[in-house]
C-alpha positions in Angstrom: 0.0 0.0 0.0 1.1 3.4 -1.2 1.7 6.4 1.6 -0.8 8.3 -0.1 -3.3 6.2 -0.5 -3.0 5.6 3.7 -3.8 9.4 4.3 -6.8 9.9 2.0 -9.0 9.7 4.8 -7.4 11.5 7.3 -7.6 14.5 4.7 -11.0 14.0 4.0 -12.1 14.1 7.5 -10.1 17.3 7.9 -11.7 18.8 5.0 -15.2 17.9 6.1 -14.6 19.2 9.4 -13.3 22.6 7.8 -16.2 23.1 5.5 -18.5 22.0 8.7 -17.4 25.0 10.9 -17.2 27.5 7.6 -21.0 26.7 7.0 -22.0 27.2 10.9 -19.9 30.3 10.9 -21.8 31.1 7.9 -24.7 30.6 9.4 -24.2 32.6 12.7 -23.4 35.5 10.7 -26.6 35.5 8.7 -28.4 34.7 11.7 -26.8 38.1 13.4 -27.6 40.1 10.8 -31.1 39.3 10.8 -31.2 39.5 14.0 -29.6 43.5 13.9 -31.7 44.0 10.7 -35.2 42.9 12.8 -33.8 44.9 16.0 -33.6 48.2 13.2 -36.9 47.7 11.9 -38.3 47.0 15.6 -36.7 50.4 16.7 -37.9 52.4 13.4 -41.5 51.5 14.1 -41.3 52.1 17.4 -40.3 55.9 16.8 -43.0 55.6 14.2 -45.7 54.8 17.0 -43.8 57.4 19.4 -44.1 60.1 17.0 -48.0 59.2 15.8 -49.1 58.8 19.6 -47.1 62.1 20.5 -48.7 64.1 17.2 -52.2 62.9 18.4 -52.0 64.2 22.2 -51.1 67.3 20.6 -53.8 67.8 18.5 -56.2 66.6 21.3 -58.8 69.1 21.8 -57.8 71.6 25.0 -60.7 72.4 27.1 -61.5 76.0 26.3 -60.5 78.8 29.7 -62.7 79.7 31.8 -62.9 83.5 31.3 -62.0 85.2 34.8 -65.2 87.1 36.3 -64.4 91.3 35.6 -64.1 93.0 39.5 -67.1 94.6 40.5 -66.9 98.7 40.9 -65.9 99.5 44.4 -67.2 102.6 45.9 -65.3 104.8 48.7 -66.5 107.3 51.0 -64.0 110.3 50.7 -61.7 110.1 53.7 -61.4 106.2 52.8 -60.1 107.4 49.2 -58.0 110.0 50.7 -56.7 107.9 53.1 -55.5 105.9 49.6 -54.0 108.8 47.5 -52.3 110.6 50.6 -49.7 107.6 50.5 -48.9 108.1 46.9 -48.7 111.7 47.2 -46.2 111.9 50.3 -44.3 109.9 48.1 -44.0 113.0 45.5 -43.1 115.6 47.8 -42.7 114.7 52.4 -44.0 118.1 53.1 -47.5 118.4 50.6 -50.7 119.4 52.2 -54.1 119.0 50.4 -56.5 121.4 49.2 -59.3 120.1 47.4 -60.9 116.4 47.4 -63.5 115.9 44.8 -65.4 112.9 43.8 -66.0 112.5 39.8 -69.4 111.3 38.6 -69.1 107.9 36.9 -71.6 105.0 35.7 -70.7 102.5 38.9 -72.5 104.6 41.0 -75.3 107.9 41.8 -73.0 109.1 44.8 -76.4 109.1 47.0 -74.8 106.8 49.8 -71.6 109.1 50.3 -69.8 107.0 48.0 -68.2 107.3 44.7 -65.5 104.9 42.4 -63.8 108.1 41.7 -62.0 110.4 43.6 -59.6 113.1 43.0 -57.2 114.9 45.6 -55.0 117.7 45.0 -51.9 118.3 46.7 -49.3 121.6 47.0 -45.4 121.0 48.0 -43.7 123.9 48.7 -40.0 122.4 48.7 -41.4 121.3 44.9 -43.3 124.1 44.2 -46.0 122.4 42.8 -49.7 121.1 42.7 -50.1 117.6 41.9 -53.4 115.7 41.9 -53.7 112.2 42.9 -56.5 110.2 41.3 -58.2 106.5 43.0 -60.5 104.7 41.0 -62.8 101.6 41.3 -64.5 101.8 38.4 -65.1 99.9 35.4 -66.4 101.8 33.2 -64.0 102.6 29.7 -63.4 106.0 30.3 -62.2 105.8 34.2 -58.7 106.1 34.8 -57.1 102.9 35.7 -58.0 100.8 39.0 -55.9 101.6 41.8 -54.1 105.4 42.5 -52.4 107.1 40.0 -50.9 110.4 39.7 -52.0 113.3 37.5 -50.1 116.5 35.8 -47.7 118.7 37.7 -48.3 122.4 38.5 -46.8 125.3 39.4 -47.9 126.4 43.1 -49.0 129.6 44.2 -49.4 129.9 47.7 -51.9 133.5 47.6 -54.1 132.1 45.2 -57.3 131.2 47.3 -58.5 128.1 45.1 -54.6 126.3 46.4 -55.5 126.5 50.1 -54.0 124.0 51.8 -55.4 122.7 54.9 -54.3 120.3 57.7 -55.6 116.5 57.5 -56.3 116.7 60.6 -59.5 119.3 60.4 -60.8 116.1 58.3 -62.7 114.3 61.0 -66.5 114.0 59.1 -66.7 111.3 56.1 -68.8 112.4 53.0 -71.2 109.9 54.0 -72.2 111.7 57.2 -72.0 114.8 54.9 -74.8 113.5 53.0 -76.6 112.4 55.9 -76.7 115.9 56.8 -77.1 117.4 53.3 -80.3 115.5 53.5 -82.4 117.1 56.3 -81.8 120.5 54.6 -83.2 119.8 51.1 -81.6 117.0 50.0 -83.9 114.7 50.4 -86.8 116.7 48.3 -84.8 116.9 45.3 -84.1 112.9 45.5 -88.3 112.8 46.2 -88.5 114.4 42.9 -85.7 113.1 40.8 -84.1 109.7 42.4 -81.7 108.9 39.6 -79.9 112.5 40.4 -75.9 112.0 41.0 -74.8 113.5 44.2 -71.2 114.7 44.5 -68.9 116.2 46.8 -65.4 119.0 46.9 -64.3 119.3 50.4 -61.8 122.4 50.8 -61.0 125.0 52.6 -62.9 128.3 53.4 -60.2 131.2 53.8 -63.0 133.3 54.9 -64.2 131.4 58.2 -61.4 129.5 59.0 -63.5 126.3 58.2 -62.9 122.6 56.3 -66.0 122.6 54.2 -67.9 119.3 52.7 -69.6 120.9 49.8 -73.0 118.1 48.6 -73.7 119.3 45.0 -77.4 117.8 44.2 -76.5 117.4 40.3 -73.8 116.0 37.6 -72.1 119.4 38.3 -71.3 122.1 40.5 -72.5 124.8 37.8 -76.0 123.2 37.2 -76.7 121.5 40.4 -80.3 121.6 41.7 -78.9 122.4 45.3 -75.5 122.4 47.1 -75.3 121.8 51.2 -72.5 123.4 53.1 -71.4 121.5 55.8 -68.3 121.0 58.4 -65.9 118.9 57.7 -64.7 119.3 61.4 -67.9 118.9 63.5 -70.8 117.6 60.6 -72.7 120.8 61.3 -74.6 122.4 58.5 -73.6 125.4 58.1 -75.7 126.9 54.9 -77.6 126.1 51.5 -75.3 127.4 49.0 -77.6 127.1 46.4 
């Protein structure tokens, strides 16, 4: 027997073996490539479904706001509104004194309770030589001035002229509410017999001439064309006269 023909087998074997593990190393790579290829398509349709569920919780219908309910007007006797503005205005100037406080007619209320969503006080620094009005408003109506206290236009200060008065806070001791009350038993309460819907307002400054804080109650949407006008202390709540 040849050499040869004794290692035939051997070589065979060998060969089989070879081509064995080349085919199952064949096999596990195709097997791993699926494997990555199913793991790609399992992660691209799962940004798919991310993206569709995400694009329909944002088109999901929001319920609509509830609107917030607007503030009701709030109405101030005239000390109480003072009391409000006097803060702002010792802000402009430590040493300002007023000289007139005036409630504005508005549509938030007729003024017949003492009360009004507008008032105006007017203030004179003489370090600043100025007048300064200081506005506080509840109201709502569109042409009011903003809620809250804010200031109004400088100017110059004259201490002789007799409309600039200043007076001390102190003399203001009666509320335009007990002003009214008193307005009433000299008129006042005829001319609301015979017109109720009439707006009632009030300027409390100082007389000059008697030494006096005076609540003036003006019967009418102004001073110039009011039906009557009550003079009364703004010191003590006497009446003192029917101005007209």
């Amino acid at each position: 027997m040849k050499m040869r023909d004794f290692v035939q087998p051997e070589t065979a074997v060998v060969t089989a073996v070879l081509e064995q593990v080349m085919e199952d190393k064949t096999r596990r790579m195709v097997l791993r490539r699926e494997r990555a290829s199913a793991m790609t398509t399992f992660a691209a349709a799962l940004l798919v479904i991310l993206a569709l569920l995400a694009g329909c919780d944002s088109n999901t219908a929001k319920p609509p706001q509830a609107k917030p309910e607007p503030k009701a007007p709030e109405l101030l006797t005239g000390r109480a509104a003072f009391q409000k503005v006097f803060i702002a205005a010792r802000n402009y100037a430590a040493d300002v004194k007023p000289f007139r406080i005036e409630s504005t007619p508005s549509t938030d209320g007729n003024g017949q309770d003492g009360k009004s969503a507008i008032w105006r006080a007017s203030f004179a620094s003489a370090t600043q030589r100025g007048v300064k009005p200081f506005i506080w408003s509840g109201s709502n109506a569109p042409d009011a001035p903003s809620r809250g206290v804010s200031p109004g236009n400088e100017d110059t200060y004259n201490p002789n002229n007799a409309s600039t008065q200043t007076f001390d806070v102190a003399f203001l001791k009666v509320d335009s509410d007990q002003a009214f009350a008193e307005a009433q038993k000299h008129g006042g309460d005829k001319v609301l017999e015979k017109d109720p819907t009439i707006p009632v307002l009030y300027v409390c400054d100082w007389n000059h001439n008697t030494n006096e804080l005076v609540w003036h109650v003006i019967y009418g949407a102004s001073r110039e064309t009011a039906k009557l006008t009550v003079a009364v202390n703004a010191s003590t709540g006497a009446f003192i006269r029917v101005e007209k």
